[in-house]
C-alpha positions in Angstrom: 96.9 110.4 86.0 95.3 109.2 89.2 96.3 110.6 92.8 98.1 107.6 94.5 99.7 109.4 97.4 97.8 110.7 100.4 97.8 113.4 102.8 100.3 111.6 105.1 103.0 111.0 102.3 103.1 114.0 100.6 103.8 115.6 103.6 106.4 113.8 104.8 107.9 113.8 101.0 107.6 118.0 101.6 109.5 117.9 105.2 112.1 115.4 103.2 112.4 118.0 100.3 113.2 120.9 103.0 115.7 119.1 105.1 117.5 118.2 101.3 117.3 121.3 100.4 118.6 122.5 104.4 121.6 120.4 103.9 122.6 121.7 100.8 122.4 125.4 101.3 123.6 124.9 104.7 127.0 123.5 103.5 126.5 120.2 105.1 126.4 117.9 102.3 128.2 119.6 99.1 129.5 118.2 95.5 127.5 115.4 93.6 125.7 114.0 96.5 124.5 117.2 97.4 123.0 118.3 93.7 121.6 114.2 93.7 119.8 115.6 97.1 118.8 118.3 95.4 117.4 117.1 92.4 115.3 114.5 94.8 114.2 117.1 96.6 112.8 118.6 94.0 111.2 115.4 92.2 109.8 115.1 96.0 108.2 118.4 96.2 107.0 117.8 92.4 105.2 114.7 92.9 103.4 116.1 96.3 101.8 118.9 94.2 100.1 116.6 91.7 99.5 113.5 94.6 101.3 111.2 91.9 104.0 109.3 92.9 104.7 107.5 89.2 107.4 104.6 91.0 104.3 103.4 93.0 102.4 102.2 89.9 104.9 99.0 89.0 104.5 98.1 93.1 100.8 98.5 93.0 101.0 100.8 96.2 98.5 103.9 96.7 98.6 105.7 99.8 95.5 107.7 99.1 92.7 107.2 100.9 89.4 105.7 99.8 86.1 107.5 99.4 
């Protein structure tokens, strides 16, 4: 498993994750959509600890720098 997200987009996937995660426990957004929210936030902060985003493989994309 190659890193194929950079610095940038992992943390913008985190701050993403936290606002989720902000609307749920905050009451905001409740019911399905809210668990969905959730559950992405999760899969968000998941793929931002291992820099491997496995939907950008099919598209070719890497936002990881090269050294």
């Amino acid at each position: 498993m190659k890193a194929n997200m950079g610095n940038t987009d992992r943390i913008i996937r985190v701050i993403v994750a936290v606002l989720f995660a902000g609307l749920y426990f905050g009451g905001i957004v409740e019911g399905t959509v809210g668990l969905i929210l959730l559950i992405l936030g999760a899969v968000f902060v998941l793929t931002s600890l291992v820099s491997f985003c496995p939907l950008y493989l099919p598209f070719g994309l890497n936002t990881c720098k090269k050294a």
